[in-house]
C-alpha positions as CSV (number, residue, x, y, z in Angstrom):
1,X,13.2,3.0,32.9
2,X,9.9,3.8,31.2
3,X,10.4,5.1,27.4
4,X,9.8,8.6,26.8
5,X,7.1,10.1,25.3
6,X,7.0,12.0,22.1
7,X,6.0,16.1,21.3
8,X,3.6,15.7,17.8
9,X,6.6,16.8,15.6
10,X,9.2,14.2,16.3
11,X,6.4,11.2,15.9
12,X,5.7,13.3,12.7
13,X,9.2,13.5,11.6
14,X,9.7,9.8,12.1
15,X,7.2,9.2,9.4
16,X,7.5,12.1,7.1
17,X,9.7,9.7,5.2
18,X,6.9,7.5,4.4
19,X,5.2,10.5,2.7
20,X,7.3,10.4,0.1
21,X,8.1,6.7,-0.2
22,X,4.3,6.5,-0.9
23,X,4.3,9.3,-3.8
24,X,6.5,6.5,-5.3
25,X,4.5,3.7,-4.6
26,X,1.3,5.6,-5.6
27,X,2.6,6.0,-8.2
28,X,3.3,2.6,-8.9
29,X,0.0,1.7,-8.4
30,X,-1.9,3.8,-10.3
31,X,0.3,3.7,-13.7
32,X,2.2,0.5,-13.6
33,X,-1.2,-1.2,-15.9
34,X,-1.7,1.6,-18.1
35,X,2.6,1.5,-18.2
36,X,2.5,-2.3,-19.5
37,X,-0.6,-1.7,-21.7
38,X,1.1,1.0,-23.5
39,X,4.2,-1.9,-23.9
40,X,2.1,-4.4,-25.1
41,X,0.2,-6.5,-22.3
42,X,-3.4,-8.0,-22.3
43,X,-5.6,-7.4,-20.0
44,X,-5.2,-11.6,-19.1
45,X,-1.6,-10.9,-18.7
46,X,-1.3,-7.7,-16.3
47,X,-2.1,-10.1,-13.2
48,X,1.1,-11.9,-13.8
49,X,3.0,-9.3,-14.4
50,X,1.9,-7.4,-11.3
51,X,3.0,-10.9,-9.5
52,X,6.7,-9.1,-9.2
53,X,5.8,-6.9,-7.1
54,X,4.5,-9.5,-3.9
55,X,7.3,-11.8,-4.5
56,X,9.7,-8.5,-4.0
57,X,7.6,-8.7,-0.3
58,X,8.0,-11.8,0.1
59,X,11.8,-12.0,-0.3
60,X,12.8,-8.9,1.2
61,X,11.2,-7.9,3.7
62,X,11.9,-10.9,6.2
63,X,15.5,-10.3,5.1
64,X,15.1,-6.3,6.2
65,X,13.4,-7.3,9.2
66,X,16.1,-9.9,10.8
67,X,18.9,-7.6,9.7
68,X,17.7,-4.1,11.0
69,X,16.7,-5.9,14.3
70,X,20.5,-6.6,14.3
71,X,22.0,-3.5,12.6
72,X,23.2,-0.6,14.8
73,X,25.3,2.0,13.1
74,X,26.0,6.3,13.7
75,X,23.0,6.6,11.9
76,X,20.7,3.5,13.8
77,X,19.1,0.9,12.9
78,X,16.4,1.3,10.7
79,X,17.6,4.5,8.6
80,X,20.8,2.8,6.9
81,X,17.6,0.4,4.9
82,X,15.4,3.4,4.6
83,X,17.8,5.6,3.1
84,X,19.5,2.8,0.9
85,X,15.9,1.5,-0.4
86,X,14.7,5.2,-0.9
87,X,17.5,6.0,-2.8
88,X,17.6,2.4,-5.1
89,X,13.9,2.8,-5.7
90,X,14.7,6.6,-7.5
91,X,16.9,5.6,-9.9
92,X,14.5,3.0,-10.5
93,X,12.1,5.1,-11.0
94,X,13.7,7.6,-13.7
95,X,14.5,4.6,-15.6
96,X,11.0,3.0,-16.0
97,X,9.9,5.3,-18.5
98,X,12.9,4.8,-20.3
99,X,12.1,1.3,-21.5
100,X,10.8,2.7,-25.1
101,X,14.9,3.9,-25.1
102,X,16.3,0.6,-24.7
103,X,14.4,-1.5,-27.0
104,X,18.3,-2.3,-29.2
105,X,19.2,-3.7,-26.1
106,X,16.0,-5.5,-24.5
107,X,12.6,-5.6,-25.1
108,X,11.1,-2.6,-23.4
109,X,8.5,-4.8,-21.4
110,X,11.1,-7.2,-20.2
111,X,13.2,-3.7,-19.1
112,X,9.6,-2.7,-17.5
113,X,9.2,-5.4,-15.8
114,X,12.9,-5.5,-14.3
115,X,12.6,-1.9,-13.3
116,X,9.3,-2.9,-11.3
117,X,10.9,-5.5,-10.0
118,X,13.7,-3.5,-8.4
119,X,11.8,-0.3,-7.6
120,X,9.5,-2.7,-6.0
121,X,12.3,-4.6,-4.0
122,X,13.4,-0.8,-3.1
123,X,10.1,0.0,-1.7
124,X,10.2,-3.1,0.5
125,X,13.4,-2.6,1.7
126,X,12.6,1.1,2.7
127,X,8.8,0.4,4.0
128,X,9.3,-2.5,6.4
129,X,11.9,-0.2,9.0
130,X,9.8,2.3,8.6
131,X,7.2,0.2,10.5
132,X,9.8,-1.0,13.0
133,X,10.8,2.7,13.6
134,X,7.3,3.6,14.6
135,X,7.1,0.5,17.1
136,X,11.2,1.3,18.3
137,X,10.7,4.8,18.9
138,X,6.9,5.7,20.3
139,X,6.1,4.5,23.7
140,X,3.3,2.3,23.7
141,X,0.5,4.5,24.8
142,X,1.4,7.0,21.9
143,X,1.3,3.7,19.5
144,X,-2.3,4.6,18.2
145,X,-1.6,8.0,17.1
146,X,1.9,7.2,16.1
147,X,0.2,4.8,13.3
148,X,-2.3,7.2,12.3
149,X,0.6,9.8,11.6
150,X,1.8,7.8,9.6
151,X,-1.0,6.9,8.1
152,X,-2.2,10.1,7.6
153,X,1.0,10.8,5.9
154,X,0.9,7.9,3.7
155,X,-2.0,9.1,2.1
156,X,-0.9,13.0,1.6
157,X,2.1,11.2,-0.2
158,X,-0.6,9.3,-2.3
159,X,-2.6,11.8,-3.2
160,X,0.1,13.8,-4.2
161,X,1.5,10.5,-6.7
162,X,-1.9,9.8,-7.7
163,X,-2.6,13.0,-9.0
164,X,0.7,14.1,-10.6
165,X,-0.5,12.7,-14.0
166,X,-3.7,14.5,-14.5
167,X,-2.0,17.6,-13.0
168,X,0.6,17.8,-15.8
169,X,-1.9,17.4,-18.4
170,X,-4.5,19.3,-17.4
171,X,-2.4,22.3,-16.1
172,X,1.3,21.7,-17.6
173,X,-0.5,20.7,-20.8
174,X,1.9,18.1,-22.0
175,X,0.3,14.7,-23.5
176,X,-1.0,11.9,-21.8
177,X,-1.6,9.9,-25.2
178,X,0.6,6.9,-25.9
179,X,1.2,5.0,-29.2
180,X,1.7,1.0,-28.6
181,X,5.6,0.8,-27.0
182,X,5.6,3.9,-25.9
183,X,5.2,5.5,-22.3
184,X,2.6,8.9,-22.0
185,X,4.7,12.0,-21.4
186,X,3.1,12.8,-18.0
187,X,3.5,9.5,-16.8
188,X,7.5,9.8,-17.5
189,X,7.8,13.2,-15.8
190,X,5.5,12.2,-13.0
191,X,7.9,9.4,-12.0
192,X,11.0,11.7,-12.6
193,X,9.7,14.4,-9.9
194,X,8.2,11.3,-7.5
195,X,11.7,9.9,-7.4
196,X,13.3,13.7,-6.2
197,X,10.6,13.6,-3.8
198,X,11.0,10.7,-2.2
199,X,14.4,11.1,-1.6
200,X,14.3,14.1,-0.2
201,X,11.8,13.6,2.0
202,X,13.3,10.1,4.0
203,X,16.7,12.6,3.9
204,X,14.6,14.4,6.4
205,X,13.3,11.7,8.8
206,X,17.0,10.1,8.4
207,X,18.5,14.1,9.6
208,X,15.3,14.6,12.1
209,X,15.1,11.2,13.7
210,X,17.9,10.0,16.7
211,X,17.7,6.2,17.1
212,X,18.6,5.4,20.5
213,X,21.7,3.3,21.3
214,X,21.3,-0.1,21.7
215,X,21.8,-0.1,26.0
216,X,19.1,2.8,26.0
217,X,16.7,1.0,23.6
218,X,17.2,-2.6,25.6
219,X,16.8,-0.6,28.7
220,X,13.4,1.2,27.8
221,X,11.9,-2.3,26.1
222,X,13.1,-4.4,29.1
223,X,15.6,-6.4,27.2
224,X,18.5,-8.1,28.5
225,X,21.4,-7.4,27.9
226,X,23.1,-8.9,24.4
227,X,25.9,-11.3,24.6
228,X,29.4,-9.8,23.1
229,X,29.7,-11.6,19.7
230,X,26.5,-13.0,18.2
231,X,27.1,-17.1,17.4
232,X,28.3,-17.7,13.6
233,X,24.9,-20.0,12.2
234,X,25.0,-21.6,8.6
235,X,22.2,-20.7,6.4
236,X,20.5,-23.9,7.2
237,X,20.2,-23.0,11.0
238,X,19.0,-19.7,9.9
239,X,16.4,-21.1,7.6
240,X,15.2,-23.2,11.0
241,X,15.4,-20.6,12.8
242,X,12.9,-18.6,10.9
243,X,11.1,-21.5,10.8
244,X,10.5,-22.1,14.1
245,X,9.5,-18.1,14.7
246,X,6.9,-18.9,12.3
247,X,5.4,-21.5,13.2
248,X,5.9,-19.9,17.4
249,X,4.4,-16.9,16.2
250,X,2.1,-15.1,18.5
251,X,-1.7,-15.8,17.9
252,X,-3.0,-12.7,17.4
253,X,-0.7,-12.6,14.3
254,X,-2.0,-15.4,13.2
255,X,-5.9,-14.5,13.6
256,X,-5.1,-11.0,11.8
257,X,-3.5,-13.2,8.7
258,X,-6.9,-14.4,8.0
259,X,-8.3,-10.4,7.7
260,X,-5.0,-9.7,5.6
261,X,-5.7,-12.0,3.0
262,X,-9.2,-11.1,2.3
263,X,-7.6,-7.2,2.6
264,X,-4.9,-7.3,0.4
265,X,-6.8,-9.8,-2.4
266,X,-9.0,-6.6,-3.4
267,X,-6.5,-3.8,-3.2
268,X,-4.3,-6.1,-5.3
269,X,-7.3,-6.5,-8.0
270,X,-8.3,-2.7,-7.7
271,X,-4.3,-1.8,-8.8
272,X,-4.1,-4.2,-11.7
273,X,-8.0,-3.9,-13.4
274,X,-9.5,-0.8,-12.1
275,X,-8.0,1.4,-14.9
276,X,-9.9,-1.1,-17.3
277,X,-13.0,-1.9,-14.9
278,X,-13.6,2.3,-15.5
279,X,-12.6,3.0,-18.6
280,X,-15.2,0.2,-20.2
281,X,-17.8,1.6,-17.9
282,X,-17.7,5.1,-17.6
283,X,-16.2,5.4,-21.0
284,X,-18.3,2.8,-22.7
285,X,-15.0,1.4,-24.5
286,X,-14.9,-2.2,-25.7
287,X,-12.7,-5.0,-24.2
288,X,-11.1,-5.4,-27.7
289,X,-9.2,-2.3,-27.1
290,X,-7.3,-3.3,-24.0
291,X,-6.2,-6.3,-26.6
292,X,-3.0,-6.0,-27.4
293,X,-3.2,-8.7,-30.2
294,X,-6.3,-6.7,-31.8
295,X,-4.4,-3.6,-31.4
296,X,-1.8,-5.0,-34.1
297,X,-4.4,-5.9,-36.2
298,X,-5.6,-3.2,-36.9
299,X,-3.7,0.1,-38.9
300,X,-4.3,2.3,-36.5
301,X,-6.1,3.4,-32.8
302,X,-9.5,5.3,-33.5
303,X,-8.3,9.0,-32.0
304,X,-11.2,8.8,-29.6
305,X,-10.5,5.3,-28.3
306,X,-6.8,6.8,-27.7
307,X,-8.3,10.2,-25.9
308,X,-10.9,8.4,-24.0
309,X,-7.9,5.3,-22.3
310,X,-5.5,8.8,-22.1
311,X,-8.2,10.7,-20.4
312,X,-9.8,7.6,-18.2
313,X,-5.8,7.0,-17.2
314,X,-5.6,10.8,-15.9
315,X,-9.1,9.8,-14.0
316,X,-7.7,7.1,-11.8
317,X,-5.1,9.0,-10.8
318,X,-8.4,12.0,-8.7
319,X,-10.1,8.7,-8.2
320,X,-7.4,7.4,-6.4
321,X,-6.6,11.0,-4.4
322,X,-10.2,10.9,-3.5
323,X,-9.7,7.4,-2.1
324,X,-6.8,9.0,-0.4
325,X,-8.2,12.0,0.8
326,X,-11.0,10.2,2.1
327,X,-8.0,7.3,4.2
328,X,-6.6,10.8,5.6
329,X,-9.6,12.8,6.6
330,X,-10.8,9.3,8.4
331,X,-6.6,8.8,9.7
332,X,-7.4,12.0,11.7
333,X,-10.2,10.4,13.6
334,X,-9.5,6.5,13.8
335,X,-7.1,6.4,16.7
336,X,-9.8,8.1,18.5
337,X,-12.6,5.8,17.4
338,X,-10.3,2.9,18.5
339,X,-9.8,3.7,21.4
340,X,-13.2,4.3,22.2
341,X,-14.9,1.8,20.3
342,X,-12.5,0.0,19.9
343,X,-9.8,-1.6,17.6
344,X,-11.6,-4.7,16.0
345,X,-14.7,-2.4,15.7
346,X,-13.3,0.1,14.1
347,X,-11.4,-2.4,11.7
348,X,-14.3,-4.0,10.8
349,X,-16.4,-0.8,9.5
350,X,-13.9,0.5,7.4
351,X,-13.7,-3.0,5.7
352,X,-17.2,-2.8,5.3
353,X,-17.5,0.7,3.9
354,X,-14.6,-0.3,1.3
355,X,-17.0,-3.7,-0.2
356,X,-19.8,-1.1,-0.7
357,X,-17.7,1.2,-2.7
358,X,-16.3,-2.0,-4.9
359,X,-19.6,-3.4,-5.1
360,X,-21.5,0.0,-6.5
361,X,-18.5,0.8,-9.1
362,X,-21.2,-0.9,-12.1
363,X,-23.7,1.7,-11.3
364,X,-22.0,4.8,-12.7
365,X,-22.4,4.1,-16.3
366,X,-23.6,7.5,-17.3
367,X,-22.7,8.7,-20.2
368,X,-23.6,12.3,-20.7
369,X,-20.6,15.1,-20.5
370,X,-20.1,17.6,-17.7
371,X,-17.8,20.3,-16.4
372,X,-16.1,19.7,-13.3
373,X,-14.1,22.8,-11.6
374,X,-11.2,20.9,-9.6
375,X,-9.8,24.0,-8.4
376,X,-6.4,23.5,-10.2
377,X,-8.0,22.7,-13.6
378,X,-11.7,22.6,-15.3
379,X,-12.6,19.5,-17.5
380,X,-15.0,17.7,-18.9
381,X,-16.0,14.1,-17.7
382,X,-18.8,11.3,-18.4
383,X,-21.4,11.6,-15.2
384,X,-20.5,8.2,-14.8
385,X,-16.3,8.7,-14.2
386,X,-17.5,11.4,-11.8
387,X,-20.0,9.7,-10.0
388,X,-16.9,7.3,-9.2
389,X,-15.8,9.2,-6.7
390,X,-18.3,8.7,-4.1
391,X,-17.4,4.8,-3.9
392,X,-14.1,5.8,-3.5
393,X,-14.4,7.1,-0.6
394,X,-15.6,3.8,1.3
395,X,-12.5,2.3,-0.8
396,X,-10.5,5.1,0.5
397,X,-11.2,4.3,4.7
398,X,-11.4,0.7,4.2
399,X,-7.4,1.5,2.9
400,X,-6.7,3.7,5.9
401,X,-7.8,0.9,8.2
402,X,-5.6,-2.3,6.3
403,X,-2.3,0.1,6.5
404,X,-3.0,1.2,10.3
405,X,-5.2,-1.5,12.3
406,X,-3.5,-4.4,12.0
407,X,-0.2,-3.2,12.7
408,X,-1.5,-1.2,15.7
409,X,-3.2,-4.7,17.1
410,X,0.2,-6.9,16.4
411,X,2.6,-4.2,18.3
412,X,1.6,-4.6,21.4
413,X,1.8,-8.8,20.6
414,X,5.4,-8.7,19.5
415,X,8.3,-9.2,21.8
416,X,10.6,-6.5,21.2
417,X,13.8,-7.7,20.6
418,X,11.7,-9.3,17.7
419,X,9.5,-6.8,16.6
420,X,11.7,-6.4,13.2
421,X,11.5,-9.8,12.3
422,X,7.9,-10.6,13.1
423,X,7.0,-6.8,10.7
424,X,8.8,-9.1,8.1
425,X,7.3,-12.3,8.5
426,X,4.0,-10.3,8.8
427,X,5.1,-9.2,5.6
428,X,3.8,-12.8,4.2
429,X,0.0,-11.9,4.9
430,X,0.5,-8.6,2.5
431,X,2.4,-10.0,-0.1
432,X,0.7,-14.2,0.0
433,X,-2.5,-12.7,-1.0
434,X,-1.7,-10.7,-4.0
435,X,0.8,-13.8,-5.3
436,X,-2.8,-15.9,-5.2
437,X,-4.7,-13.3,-6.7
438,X,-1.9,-12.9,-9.6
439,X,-2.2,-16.4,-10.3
440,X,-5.7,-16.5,-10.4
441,X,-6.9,-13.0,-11.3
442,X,-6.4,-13.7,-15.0
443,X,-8.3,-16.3,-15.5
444,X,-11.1,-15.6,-13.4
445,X,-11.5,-12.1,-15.4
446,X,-11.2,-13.9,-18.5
447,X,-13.0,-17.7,-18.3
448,X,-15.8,-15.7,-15.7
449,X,-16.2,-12.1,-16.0
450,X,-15.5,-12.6,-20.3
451,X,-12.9,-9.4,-19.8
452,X,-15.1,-7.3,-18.3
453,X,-13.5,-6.1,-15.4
454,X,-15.7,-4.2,-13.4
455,X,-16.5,-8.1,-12.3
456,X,-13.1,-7.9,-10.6
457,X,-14.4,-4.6,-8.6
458,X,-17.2,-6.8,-7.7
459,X,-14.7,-9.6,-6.6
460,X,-13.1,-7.2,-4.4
461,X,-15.7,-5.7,-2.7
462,X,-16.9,-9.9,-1.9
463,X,-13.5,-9.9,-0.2
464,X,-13.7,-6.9,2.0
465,X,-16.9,-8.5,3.3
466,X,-15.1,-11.5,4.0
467,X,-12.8,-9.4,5.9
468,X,-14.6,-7.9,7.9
469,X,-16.1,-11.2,9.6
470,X,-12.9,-12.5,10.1
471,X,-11.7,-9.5,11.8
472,X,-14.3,-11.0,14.7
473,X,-12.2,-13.7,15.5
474,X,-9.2,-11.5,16.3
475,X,-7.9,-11.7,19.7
476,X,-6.6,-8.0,21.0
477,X,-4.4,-8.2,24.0
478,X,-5.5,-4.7,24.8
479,X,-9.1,-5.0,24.2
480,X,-8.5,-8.1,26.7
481,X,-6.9,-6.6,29.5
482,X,-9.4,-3.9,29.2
483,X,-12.5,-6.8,29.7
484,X,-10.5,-8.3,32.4
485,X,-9.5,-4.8,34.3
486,X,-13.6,-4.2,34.0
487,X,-15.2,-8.2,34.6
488,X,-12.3,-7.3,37.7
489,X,-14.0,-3.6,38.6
490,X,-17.3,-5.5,38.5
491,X,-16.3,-8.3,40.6
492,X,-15.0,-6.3,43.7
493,X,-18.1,-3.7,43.2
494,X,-21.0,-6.8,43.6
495,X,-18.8,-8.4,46.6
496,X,-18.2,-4.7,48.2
497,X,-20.5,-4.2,51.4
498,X,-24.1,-2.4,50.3
């Protein structure tokens, strides 16, 4: 029986879930540096901290994937994880500010760095279903457009996080100054309200979205039928066996783990050094003062270095919702201009334009003060910082394409009764980069860049470039059969009589 397709609004509500999940993750993103700097971390160390956050990937998603493959309750499959990580990851994220509170019990950067360990495990367990529900419930044909709903959404949700910070200074008016130890007041409450959020928004796919039951989904993915009681294997057998689906894994997965790692090996350096990369830049503010050592040495922050790491911390967070605005606006089109031009083509642009807007970050250095109307507040801003958002908006589709293409492209390679499992184990080409560049990131910015981190921008943008090539030697089965169906139409049209 051929699966059914879906109206707009159920593959919508399927994914709405993922718009909140990704005000939390945004969030994460954007404020987890400035969060540790605040504690007490060097620039040198923020790379290994950050390192947490991967090896949460790399743990827990292949777990997720095997089990929700094999999980079928009243509620389905994949929503029992969803809602369980969703919920794990809120109370994780009320806490984080709270490390400041704790500091009788544990130092407040060892309590920072649990809490982004577990929020992070949370986000895994939540995010890797959600891919797995897209590919269980939307019928092949719809699997373009079901990935740039959710794409789409996943950006809303991040411009949303992103911008929560500058938003509660600039128009709530509380403070987004920090002393050393402490956590800015509109970081806390940003994290408070992202946490109701995100709950309440996977409550709705969870209520909105019927799994099917296990006969009806083996019936519209062509599976046989499963045997009565599943065979008892020790945890050495298991270990095998995901062995041997590793190294059996389809090679178009395989191809596209070359394009993840020089996708994910920027994005990873723009979370942990762009807050510093700008505000030395397009605030002018020495190197020293992202020192935590020098910090101590001295009696006291200068007020204007404290306004200007406050004010260039608000920044990121519109930098990062034009970057997300842009990944949505171009969401909208990118099925359409994959299937026309194709999936690899399209892939391979939108890598491109993101190396351009890493590689032009050093040229807005201007100094000079203007007034920017942002419709829900007016400030004042170096030319520079607002120059930055024009290469944020190549960052911003080169993102849309690394959290829609390749997934779109290893669907339709997957066998289904494996699809969870092989999301998971994909999971390896997100989270292996970023674990490299966390090893390496810190001494490259400091032994070759001499703490200056717009050289890691420049890094990143080398990457994307990297990826884009490497997205040439990608083998889409649909792209495939569509040469073959035409070399066939071509064929029978030169041997048809004149």
């Amino acid at each position: 029986m051929k699966q059914p397709k879906l109206s707009f609004w159920q593959i919508w509500n399927v994914s709405f879930g993922f718009f909140g999940v990704q005000i939390g993750f945004a969030l994460q993103n954007a404020n987890m540096s400035r969060v540790f700097s605040d504690l007490g971390a060097n620039l040198y160390s923020l790379s290994f901290m950050w390192l947490l956050a991967p090896l949460m990937g790399v743990i827990i998603q292949p777990i997720v994937g095997a089990s929700s493959d094999r999980t079928w309750t009243r509620l389905g499959r994949r929503s029992p994880f969803i809602l369980g990580g969703a919920l794990t990851a809120g109370i994780a994220m009320i806490l984080m500010p709270q490390a400041p509170v704790f500091v009788s019990f544990i130092m407040p950067m060892l309590f920072g760095l649990i809490m982004l360990a577990v929020m992070d495990a949370a986000f895994n367990v939540a995010f890797q279903p959600f891919r797995a529900l897209v590919s269980d419930m939307v019928p092949g044909e719809q699997r373009n457009q079901g990935y740039s709903i959710q794409s789409l959404l996943i950006n809303m949700g991040a411009i949303i996080g992103s911008i929560l910070p500058f938003v509660l200074t600039n128009v709530l008016l509380l403070s987004n100054e920090a002393e050393l130890g402490e956590v800015a007041e509109t970081v806390a409450w940003s994290f408070y309200l992202g946490a109701f959020i995100m709950i309440a928004s996977v409550v709705w796919t969870v209520v909105k979205t019927k799994e099917y039951a296990p006969a009806e989904y083996r019936e519209y993915k062509g599976l046989a039928e499963e045997p009565a009681e599943l065979e008892k294997k020790s945890l050495t057998e298991k270990a095998q066996g995901m062995w041997q689906l590793m190294t059996s894994m389809p090679t178009t997965m395989k191809q596209l783990a070359f394009v993840q790692f020089f996708s994910w090996f920027p994005m990873f350096l723009m979370w942990v050094y762009i807050l510093a990369a700008i505000t030395q830049t397009s605030w002018g503010i020495d190197a020293k003062w992202f020192n935590a050592d020098y910090i101590q040495s001295v009696e006291s922050v200068p007020a204007d270095i404290s306004a200007a790491k406050g004010a260039a911390g608000d920044w990121l967070g519109i930098l990062y919702a034009m970057m997300y605005i842009a990944a949505a606006l171009f969401s909208t089109v990118m099925g359409k201009l994959a299937n026309t031009l194709g999936r690899k083509f399209t892939y391979a642009v939108g890598l491109l334009a993101g190396a351009v807007g890493f590689l032009s970050m050093g040229l807005f250095t201007q100094a000079e003060v203007v007034e920017v109307n942002l419709l829900i507040a007016q400030v004042e801003i170096s030319a520079g910082a607002l120059g930055l958002l024009v290469p944020m908006i190549g960052v911003g589709i080169a993102w849309a394409v690394i959290i829609a293409m390749p997934y779109s492209i290893l669907a339709g390679a997957l066998p289904a009764d494996k699809t969870g499992v092989y999301m998971g184990i994909f999971n390896f080409t997100v989270a292996g980069p970023q674990i490299v560049c966390g090893i390496i990131a810190g001494p490259i910015l400091l032994y070759l860049f001499d703490n200056n981190a717009i050289g890691m921008m420049w890094l990143a943008g080398a990457s994307l470039v990297l990826g884009a090539i490497s997205v040439c030697f990608v083998n889409d089965s649909k792209e495939i059969a569509k040469s073959e169906i035409n070399k066939a139409q071509g064929s029978a049209t030169e041997n048809s009589p004149a």
